[in-house]
C-alpha positions in Angstrom: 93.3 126.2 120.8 91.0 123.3 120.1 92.1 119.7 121.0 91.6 116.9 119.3 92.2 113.4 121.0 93.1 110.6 119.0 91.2 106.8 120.1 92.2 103.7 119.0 89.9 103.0 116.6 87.5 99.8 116.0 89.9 96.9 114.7 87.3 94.6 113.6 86.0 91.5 114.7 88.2 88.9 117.4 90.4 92.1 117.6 90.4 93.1 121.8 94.3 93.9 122.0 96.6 96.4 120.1 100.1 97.2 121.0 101.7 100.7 120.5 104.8 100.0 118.4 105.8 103.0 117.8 104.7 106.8 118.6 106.1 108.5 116.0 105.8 112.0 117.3 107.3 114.1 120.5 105.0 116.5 122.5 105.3 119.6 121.0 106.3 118.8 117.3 104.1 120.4 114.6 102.3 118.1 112.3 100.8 118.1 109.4 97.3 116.5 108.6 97.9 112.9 107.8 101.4 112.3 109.4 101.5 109.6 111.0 101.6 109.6 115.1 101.3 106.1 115.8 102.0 102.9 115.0 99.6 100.0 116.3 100.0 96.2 116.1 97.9 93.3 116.5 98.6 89.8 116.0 97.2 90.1 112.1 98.6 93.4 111.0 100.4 97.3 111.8 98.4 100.1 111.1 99.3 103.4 110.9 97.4 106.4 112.9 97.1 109.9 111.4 97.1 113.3 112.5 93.0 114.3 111.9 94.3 117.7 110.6 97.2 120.0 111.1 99.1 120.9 114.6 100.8 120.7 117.4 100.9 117.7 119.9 100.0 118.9 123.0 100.4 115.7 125.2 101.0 111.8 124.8 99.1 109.3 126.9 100.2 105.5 126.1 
């Protein structure tokens, strides 16, 4: 089985903090290549965060 971790990803400039709003999945739920699994928040926006490709969530570190 090959893992794939998920990093916040580079917000832009002035952007040093994100919030997790939401994680949308459970460990061990099947998903399906752009489902989302989290929600992020600054103070400018939410953004959505996709699954890469098809699977199963193995483990969730917030």
């Amino acid at each position: 089985m090959m893992k794939i971790e998920i990093k916040v990803p580079e917000l832009g400039d002035g952007i040093d903090q994100v919030e997790v709003a939401a994680v949308d999945v459970v460990e061990g739920a099947s998903v399906g290549a752009d489902d989302t699994l989290v929600t992020l928040e600054t103070d400018k926006a939410a953004m959505d965060i996709p699954a890469e490709v098809a699977g199963t969530v193995v483990q969730i570190l917030v």
